[in-house]
mmCIF file of the N, C-alpha and C atoms, coordinates in Angstrom:
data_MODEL
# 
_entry.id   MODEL 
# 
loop_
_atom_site.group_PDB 
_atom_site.id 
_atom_site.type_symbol 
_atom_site.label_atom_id 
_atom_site.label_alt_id 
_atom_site.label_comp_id 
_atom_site.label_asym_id 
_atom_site.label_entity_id 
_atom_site.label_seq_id 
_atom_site.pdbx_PDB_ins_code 
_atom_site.Cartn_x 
_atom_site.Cartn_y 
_atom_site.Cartn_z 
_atom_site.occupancy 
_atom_site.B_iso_or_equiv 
_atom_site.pdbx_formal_charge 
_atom_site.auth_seq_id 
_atom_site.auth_comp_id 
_atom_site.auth_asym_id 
_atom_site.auth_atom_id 
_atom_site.pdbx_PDB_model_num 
ATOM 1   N N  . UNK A 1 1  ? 143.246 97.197  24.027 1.00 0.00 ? 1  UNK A N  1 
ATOM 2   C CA . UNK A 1 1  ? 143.785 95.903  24.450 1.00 0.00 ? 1  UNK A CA 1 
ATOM 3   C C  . UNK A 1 1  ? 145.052 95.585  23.642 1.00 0.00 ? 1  UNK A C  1 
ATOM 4   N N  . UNK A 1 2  ? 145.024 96.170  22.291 1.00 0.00 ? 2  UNK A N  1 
ATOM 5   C CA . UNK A 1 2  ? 146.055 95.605  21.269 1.00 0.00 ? 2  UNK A CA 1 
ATOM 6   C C  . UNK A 1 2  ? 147.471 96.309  21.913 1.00 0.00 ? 2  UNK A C  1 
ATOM 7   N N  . UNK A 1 3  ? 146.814 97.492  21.890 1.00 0.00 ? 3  UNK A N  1 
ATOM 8   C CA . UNK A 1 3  ? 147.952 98.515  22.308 1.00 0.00 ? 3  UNK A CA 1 
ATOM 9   C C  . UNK A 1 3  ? 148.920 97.860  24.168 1.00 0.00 ? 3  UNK A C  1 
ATOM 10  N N  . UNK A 1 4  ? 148.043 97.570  24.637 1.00 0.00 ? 4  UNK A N  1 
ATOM 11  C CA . UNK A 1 4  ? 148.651 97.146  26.445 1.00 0.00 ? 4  UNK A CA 1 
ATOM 12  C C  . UNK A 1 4  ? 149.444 95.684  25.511 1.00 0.00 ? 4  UNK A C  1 
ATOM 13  N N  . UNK A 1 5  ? 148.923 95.144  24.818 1.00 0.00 ? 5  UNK A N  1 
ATOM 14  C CA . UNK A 1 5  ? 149.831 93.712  24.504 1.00 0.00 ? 5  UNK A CA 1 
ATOM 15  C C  . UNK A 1 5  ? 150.761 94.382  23.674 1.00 0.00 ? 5  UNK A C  1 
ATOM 16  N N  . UNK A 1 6  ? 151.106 95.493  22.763 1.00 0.00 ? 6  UNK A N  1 
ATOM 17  C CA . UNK A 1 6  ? 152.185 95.791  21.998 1.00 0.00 ? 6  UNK A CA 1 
ATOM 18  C C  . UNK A 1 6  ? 153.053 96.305  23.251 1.00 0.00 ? 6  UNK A C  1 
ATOM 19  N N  . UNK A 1 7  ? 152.508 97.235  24.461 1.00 0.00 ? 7  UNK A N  1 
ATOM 20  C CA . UNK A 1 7  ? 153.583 97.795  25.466 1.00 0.00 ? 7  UNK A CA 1 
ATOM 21  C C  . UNK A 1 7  ? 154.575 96.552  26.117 1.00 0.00 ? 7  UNK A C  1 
ATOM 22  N N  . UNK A 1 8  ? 153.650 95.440  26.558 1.00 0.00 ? 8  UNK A N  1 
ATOM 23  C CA . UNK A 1 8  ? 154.154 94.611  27.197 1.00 0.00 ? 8  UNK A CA 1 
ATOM 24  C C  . UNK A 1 8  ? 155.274 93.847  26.268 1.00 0.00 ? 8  UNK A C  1 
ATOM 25  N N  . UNK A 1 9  ? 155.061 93.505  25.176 1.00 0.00 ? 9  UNK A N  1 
ATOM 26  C CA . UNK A 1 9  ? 155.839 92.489  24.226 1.00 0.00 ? 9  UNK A CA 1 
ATOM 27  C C  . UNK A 1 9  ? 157.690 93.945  24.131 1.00 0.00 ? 9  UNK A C  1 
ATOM 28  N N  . UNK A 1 10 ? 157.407 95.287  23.735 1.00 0.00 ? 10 UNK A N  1 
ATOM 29  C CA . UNK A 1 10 ? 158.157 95.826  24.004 1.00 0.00 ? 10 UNK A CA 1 
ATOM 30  C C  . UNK A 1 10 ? 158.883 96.106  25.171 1.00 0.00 ? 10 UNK A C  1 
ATOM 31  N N  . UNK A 1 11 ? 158.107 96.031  26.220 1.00 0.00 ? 11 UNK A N  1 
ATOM 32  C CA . UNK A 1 11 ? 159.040 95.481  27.830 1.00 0.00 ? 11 UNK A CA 1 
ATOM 33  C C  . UNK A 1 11 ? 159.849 94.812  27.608 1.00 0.00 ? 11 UNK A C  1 
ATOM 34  N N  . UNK A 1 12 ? 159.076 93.413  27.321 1.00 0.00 ? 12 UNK A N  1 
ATOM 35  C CA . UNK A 1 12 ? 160.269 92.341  27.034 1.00 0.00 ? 12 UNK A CA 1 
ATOM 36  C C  . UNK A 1 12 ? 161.647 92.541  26.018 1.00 0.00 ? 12 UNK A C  1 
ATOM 37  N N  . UNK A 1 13 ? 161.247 92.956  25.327 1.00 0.00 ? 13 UNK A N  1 
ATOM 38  C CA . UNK A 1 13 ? 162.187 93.123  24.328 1.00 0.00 ? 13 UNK A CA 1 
ATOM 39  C C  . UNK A 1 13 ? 163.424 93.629  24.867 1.00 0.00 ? 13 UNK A C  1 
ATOM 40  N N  . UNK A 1 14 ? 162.763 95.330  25.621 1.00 0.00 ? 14 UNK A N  1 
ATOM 41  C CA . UNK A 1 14 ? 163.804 96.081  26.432 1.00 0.00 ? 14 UNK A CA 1 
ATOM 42  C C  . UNK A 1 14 ? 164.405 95.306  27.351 1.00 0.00 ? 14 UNK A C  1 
ATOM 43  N N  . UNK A 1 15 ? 163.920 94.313  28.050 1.00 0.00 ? 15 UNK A N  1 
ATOM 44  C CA . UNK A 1 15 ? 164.064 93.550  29.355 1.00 0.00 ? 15 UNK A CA 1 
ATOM 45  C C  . UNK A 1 15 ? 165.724 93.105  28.486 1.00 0.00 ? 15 UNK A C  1 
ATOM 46  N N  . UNK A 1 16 ? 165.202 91.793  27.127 1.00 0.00 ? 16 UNK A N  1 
ATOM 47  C CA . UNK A 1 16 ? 166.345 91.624  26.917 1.00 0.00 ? 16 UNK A CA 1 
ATOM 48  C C  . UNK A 1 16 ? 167.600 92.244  26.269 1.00 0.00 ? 16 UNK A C  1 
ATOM 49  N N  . UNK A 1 17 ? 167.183 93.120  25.580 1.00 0.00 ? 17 UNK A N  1 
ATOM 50  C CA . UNK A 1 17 ? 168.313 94.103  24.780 1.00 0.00 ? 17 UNK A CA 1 
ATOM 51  C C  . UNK A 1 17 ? 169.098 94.383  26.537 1.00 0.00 ? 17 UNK A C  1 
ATOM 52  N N  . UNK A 1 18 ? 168.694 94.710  27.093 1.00 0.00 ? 18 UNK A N  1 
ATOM 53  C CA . UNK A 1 18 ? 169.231 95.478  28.584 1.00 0.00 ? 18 UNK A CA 1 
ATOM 54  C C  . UNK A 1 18 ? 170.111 93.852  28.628 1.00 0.00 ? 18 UNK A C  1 
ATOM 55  N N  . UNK A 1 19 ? 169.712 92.882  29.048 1.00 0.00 ? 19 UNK A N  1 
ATOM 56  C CA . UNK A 1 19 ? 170.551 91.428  29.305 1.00 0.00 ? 19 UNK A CA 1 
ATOM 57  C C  . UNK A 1 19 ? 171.532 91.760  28.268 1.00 0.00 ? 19 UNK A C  1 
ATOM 58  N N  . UNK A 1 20 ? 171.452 91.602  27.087 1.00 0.00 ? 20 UNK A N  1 
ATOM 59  C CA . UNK A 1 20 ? 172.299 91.845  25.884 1.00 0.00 ? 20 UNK A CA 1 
ATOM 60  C C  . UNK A 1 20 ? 173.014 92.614  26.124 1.00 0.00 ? 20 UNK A C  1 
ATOM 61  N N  . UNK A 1 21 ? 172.786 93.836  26.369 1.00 0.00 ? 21 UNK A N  1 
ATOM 62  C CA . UNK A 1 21 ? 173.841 94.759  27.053 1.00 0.00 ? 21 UNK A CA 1 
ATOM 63  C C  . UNK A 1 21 ? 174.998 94.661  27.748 1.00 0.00 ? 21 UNK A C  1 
ATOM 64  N N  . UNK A 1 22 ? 174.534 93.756  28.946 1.00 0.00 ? 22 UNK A N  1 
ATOM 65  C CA . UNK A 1 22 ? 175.612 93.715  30.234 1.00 0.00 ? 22 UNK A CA 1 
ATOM 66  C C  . UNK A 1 22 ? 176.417 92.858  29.536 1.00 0.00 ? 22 UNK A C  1 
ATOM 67  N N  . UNK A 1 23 ? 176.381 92.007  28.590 1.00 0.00 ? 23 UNK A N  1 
ATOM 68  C CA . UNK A 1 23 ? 177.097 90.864  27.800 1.00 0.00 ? 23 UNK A CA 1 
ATOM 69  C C  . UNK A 1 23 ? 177.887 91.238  26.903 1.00 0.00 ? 23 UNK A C  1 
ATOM 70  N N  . UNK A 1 24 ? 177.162 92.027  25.759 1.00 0.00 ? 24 UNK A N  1 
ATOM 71  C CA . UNK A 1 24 ? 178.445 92.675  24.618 1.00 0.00 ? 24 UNK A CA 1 
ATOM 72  C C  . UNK A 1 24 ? 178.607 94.113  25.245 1.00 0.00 ? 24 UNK A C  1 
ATOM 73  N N  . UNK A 1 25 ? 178.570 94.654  26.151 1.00 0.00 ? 25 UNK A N  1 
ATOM 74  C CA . UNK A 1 25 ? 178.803 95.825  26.230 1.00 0.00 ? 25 UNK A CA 1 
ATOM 75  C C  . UNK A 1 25 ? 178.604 97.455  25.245 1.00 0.00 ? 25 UNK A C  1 
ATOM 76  N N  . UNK A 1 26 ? 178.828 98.791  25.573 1.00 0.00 ? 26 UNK A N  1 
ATOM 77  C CA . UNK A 1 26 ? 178.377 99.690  25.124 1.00 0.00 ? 26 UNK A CA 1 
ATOM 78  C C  . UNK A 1 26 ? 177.958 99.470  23.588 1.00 0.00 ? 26 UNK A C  1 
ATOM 79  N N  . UNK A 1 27 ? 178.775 98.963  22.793 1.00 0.00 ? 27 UNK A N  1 
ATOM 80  C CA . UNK A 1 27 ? 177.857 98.846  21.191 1.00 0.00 ? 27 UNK A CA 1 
ATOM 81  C C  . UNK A 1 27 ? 176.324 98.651  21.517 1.00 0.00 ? 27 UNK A C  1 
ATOM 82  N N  . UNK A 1 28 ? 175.964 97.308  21.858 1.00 0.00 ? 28 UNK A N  1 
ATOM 83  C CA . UNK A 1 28 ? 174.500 97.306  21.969 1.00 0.00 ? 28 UNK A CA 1 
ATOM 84  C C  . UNK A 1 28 ? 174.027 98.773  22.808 1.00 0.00 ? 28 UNK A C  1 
ATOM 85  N N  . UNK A 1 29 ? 173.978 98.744  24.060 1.00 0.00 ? 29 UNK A N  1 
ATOM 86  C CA . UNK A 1 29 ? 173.315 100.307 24.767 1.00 0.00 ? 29 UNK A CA 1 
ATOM 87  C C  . UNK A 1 29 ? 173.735 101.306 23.697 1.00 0.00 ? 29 UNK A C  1 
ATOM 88  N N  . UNK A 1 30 ? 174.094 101.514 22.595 1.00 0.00 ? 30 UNK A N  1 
ATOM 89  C CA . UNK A 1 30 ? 174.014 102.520 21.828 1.00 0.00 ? 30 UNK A CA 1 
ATOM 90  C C  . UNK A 1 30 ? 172.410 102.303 20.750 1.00 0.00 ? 30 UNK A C  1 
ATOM 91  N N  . UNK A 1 31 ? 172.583 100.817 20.722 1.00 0.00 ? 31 UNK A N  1 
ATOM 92  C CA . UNK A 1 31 ? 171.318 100.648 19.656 1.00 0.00 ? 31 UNK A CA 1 
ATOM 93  C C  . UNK A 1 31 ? 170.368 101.005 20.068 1.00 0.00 ? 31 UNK A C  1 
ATOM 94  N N  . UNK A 1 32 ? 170.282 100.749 21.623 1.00 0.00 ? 32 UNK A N  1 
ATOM 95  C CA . UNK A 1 32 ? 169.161 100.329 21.942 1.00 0.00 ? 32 UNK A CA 1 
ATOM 96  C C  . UNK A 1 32 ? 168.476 102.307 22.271 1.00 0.00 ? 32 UNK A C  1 
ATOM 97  N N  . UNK A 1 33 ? 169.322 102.842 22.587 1.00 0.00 ? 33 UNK A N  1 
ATOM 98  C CA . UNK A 1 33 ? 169.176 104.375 22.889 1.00 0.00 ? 33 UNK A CA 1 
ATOM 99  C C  . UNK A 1 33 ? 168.645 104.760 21.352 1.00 0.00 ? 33 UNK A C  1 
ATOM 100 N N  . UNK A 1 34 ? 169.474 104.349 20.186 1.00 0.00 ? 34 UNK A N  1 
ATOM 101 C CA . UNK A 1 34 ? 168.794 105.024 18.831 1.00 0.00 ? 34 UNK A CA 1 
ATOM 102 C C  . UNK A 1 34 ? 167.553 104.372 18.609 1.00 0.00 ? 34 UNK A C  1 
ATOM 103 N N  . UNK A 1 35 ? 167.457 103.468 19.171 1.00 0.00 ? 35 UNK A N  1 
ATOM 104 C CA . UNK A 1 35 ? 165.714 102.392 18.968 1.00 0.00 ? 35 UNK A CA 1 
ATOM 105 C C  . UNK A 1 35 ? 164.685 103.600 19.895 1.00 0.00 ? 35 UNK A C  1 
ATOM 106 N N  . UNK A 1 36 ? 165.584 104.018 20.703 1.00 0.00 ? 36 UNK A N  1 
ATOM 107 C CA . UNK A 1 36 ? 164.476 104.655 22.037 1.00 0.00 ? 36 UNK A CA 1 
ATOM 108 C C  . UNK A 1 36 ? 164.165 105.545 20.976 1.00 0.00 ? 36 UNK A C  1 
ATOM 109 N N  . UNK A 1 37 ? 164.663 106.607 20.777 1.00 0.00 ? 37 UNK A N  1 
ATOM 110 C CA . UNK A 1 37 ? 164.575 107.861 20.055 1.00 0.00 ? 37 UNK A CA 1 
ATOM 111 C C  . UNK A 1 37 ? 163.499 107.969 18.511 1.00 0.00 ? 37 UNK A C  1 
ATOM 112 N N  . UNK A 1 38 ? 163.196 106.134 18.165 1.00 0.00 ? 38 UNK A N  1 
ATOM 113 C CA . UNK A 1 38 ? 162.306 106.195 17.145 1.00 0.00 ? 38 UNK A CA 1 
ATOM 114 C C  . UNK A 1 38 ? 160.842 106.653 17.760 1.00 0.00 ? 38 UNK A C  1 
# 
């Protein structure tokens, strides 16, 4: 159960880093690709 509520809270997160994205442009989509890779 802990684990499906940690996936979902990380959705969101991605949901907004992705919003963040379209706003400051490629700098952020770089973070967010080295975040993927942890």
């Amino acid at each position: 159960m802990a684990f499906k509520q940690k996936q979902k809270e990380q959705q969101t997160a991605l949901e907004a880093a992705k919003a963040n994205a379209s706003k400051k442009g490629p700098l952020v989509g770089g973070g967010i690709k080295k975040s993927g890779k942890k």
